[in-house]
N, C-alpha and C positions, 0 to 999 in steps of 0.2 A: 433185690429189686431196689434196694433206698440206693447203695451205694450206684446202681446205674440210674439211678432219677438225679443224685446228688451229680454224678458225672453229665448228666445231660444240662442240669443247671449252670453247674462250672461253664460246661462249654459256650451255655447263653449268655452269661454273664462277660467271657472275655470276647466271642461278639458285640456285644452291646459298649463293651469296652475299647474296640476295635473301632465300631460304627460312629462313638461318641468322640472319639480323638480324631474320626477323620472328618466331622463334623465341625467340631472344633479349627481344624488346618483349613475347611473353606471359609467357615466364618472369617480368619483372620487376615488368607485374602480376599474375601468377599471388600471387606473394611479398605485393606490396602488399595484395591483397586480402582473402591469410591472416591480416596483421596485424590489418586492419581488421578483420576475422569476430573473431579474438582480442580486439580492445578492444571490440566490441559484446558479445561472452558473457561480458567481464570485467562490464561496466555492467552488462549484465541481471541475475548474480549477487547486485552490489548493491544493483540495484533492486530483484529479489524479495527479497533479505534485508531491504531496508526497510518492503518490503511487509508481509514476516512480523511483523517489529514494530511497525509501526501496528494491523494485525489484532490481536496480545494487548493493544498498549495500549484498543484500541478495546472488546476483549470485559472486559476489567480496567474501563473506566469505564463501561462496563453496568452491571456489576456494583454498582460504587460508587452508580452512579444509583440501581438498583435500592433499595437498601441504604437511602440515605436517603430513598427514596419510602417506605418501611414505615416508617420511623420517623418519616417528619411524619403519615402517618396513623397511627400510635401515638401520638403525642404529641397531634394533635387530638382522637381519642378519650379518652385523659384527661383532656386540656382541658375537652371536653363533659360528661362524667362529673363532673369539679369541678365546672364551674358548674350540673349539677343538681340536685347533692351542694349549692349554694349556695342555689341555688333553695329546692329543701326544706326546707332548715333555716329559710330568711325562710320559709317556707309557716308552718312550726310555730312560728316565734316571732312570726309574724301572728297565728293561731290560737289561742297562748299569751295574746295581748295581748288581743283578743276576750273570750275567754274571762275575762280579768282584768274588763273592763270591765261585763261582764255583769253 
């Protein structure tokens, strides 16, 4: 009877031996995987922080775009405006000249 108590012990024992080393294996990646999660929400941190600044750079060169789209259409509009302003005066010194000839 000892030697089958002693054998049923053995057998707990290298369970327990079994159970503790595979314990042990998730513990170690339990840890490895915390690390991992820790360097991916590092990166994503400064991913979206770069996110964030391409976003103002992007709404900042809207802007600029914007900015000199009114200004080339102000500037052609005065452009036109001049050469109207040119036009008419050849109109009146056509007119002028006509009229000299008359």
């Amino acid at each position: 009877m000892t030697e089958k108590i002693q054998h049923i012990i053995d057998g707990i024992r290298l369970k327990c031996k079994a159970l503790y080393s595979q314990l042990e294996s998730e513990r170690a990646l339990r840890l490895e995987q915390e690390a991992e999660l820790t360097t991916i929400k590092s990166d994503f941190q400064v991913l979206n922080s770069q996110k964030n600044e391409l976003e103002d750079t992007i709404s900042k060169l809207r802007l600029e775009l914007e900015s000199i789209e009114k200004q080339r259409v102000e500037e052609k509009q005065i452009s036109l405006r001049d050469r109207n302003e040119e036009i008419d005066d050849l109109v009146r010194e056509i007119e002028h000249c006509i009229k000299q000839l008359k």
